[in-house]
N, C-alpha and C positions, 0 to 999 in steps of 0.2 A: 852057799858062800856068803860073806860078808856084802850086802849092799852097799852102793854110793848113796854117801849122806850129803854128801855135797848139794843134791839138790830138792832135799828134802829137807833141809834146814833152812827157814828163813833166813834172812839178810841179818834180821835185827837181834836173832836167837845168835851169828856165828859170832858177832861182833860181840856181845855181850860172856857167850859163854868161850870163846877161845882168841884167844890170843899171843898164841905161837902158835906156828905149821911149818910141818914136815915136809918135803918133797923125797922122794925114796925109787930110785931106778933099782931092779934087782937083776944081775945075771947069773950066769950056773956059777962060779965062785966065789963073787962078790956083793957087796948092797954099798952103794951109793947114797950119803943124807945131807940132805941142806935143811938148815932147820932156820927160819925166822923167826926172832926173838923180838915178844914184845909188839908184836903187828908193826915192825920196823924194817924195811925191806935193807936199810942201811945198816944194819945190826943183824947177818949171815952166817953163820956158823956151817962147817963142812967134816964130812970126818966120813972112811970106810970100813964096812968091817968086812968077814968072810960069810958066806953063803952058809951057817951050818948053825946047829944049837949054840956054841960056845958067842960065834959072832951076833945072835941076838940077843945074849943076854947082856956082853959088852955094848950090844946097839940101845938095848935099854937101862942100862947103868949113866951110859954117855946121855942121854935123852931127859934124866931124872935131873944131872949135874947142869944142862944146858940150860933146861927152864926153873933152875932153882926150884925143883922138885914142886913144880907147879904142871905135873902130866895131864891133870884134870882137864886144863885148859890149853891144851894140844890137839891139833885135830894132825894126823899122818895120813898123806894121800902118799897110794903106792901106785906106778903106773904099772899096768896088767901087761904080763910080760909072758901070758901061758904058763907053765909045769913050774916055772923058777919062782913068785910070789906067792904061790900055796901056802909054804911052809910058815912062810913072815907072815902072812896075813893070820893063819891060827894061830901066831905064838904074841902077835900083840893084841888079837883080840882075847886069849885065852888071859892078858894081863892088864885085861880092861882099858886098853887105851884105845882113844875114838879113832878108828881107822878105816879109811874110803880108798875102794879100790878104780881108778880111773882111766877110761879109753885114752891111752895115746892121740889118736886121732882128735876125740873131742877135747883133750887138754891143749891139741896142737891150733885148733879152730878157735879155741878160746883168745889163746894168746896171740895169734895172727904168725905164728913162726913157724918154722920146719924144725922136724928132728935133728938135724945137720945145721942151722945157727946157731943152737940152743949147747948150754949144756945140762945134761941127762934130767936135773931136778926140776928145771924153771916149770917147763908145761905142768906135770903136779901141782906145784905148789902156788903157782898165780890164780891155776883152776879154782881151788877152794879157798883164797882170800877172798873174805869179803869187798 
């Protein structure tokens, strides 16, 4: 499966090479995206699509139009959710976009929050800003 680049990427390599991120909760019907635009935590974008091929392709159409087709410089952290991230995690690496799949837990240690302050995207996506 797809490694965490999160921590395998230096500081200076995320800053320089991305500058939007994903946060991506997945459940058996749904996917969940906060996408920060810009390394602008005040600049949030939110959108859901459905658990299945037709909803990831809408999830990456919506994703091309968010970062003005700047994917390149996208990092999408998924938080690992068992059987229900499988599928997302092959369908955006099979479309080259940088994606890191992250322990709840350690996105939840990061942030200093519980799953239950939070909602679904924050722990992901504060995980891997720089």
């Amino acid at each position: 499966m797809v490694e965490s680049i999160c921590k395998t990427i230096k500081k200076e390599t995320m800053e320089t090479k991305f500058v939007h991120f994903a946060g991506v909760d997945v459940s058996k019907q749904k996917i969940d995206v906060c996408v920060i635009v810009n390394n602008q935590r005040s600049e949030i974008v939110h959108n859901q699509f459905e658990q299945s091929k037709k909803g990831f392709a809408s999830l990456k159409k919506w994703l091309v139009q968010v970062t003005a087709r700047q994917t390149g410089k996208l990092l999408i952290c998924v938080e690992n959710t068992g059987l229900y991230d499988d599928a997302l995690m092959y369908y955006l690496s099979d479309h080259d976009l940088a994606v890191s799949l992250e322990n709840a837990a350690t996105s939840n240690a990061v942030c200093g929050t519980t799953v239950e302050k939070q909602t679904s995207w924050m722990p992901a996506t504060s995980h891997c800003m720089p």
